[in-house]
C-alpha positions as a Markdown table, in Angstrom:
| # | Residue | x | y | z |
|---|---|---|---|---|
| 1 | Unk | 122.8 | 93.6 | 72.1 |
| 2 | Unk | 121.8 | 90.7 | 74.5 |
| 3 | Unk | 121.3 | 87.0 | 72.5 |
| 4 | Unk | 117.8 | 85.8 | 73.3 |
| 5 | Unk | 118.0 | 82.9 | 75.1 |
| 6 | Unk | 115.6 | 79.8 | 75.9 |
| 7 | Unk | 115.6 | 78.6 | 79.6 |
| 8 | Unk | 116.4 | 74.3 | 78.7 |
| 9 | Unk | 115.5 | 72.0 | 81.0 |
| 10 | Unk | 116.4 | 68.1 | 80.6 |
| 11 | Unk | 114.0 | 65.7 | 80.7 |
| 12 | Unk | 114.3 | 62.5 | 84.0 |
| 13 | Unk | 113.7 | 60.3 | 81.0 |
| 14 | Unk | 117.0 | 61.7 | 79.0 |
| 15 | Unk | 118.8 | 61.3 | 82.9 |
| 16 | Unk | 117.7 | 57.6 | 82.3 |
| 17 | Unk | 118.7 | 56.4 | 78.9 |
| 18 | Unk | 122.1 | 58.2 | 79.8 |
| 19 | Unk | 122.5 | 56.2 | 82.3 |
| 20 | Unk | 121.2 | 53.0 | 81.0 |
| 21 | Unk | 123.5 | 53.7 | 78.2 |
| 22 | Unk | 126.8 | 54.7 | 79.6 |
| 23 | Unk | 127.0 | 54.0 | 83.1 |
| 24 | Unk | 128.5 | 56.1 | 86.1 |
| 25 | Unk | 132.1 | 54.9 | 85.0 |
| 26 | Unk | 134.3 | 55.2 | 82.0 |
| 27 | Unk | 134.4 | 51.9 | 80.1 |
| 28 | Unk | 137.6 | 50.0 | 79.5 |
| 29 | Unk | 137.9 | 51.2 | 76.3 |
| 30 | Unk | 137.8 | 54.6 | 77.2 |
| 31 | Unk | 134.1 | 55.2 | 76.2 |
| 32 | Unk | 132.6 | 58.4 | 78.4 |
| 33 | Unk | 131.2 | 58.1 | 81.9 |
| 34 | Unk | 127.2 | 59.6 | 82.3 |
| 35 | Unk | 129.5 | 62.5 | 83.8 |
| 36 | Unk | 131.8 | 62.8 | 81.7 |
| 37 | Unk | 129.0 | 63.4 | 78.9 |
| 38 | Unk | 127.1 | 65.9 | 81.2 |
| 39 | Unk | 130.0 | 68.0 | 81.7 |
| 40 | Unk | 131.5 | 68.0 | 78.0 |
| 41 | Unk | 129.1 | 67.1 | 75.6 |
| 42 | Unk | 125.6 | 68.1 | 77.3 |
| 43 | Unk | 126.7 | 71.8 | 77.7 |
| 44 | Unk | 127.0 | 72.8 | 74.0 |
| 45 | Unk | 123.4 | 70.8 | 73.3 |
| 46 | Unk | 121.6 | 72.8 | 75.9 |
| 47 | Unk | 123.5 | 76.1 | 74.4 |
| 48 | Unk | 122.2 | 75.1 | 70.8 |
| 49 | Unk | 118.3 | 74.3 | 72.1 |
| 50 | Unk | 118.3 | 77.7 | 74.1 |
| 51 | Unk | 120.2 | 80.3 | 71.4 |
| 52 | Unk | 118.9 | 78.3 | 68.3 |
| 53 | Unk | 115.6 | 76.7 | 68.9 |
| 54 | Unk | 113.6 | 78.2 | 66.1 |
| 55 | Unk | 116.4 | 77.3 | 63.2 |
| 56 | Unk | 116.7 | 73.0 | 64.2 |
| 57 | Unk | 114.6 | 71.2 | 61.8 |
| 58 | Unk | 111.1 | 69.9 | 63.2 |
| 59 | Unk | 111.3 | 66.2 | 64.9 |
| 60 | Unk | 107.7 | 65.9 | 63.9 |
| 61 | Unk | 106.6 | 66.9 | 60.7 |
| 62 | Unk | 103.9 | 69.6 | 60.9 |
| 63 | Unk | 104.8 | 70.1 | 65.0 |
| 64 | Unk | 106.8 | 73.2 | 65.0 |
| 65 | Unk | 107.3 | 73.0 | 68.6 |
| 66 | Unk | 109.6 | 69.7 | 68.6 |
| 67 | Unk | 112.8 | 70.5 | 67.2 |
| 68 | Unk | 116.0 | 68.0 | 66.2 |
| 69 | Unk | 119.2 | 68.1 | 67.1 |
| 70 | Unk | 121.7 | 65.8 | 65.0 |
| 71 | Unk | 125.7 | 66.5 | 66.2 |
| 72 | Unk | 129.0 | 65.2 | 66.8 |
| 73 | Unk | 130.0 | 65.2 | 70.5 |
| 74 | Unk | 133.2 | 65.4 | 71.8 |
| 75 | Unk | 133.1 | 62.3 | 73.7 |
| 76 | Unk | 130.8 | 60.4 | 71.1 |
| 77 | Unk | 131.0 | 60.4 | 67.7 |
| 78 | Unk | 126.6 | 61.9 | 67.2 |
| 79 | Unk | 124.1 | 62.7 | 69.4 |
| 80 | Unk | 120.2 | 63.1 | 68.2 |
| 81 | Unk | 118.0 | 65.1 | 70.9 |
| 82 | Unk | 114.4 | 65.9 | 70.5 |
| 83 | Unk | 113.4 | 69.0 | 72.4 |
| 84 | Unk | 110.1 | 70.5 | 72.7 |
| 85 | Unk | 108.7 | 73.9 | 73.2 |
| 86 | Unk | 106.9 | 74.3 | 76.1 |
| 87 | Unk | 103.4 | 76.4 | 76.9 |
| 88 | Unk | 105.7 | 78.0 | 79.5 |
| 89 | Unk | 108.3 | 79.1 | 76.8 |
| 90 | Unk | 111.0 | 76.6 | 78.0 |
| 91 | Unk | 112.4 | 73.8 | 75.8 |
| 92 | Unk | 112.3 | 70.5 | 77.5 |
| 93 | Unk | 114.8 | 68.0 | 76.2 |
| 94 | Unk | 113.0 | 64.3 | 75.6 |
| 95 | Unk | 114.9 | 61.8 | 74.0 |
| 96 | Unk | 118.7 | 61.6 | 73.8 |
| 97 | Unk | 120.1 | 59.0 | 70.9 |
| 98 | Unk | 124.0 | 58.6 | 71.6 |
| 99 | Unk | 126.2 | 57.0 | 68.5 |
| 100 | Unk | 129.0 | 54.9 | 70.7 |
| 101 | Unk | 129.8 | 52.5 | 68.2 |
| 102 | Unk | 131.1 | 54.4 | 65.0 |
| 103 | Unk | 134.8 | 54.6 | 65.0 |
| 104 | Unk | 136.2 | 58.1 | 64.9 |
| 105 | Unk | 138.3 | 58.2 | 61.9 |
């Protein structure tokens, strides 16, 4: 049986605040580059939005076509991402909210 799957696309506005946030290199503290996220921690996000869309809680009460993401990365210690549902059937990932200043334990 083939898993139903949600084409994901990610929003320029996500793109920005990942940037703004953790730059194109890794800090001196070790905290991830915006590549380093993309490749390890975006992947499983996108996988979540596209196999389990209709099981994330609603971002906005009453709007069951934005849905909440709330995880631990690898690379940071949570992540929230609000995706939407589109008219096409597409989820389209708007906001990113990256936790880089909890220490891991």
């Amino acid at each position: 049986m083939t898993e139903h799957r949600l084409t994901v696309r990610v929003s320029r506005a996500v793109f920005d605040d990942l940037d703004r946030v953790l730059g194109s290199e890794r800090g001196p503290n070790g905290e991830p580059s915006v590549n380093d996220f993309l490749t390890i921690d975006l992947l499983p996000i996108v996988d979540t939005f596209a196999t389990r869309f209709e099981q994330l809680p609603e971002a906005v009460d009453g709007r069951s076509d934005y849905r909440l993401l709330i995880s631990a990365g690898l690379l940071v210690r949570g992540v929230a991402v609000v995706g939407q549902l589109t008219a096409d059937g597409s989820v389209e990932l708007l906001q990113i909210h990256l936790d880089l200043h909890t220490e891991w334990e």
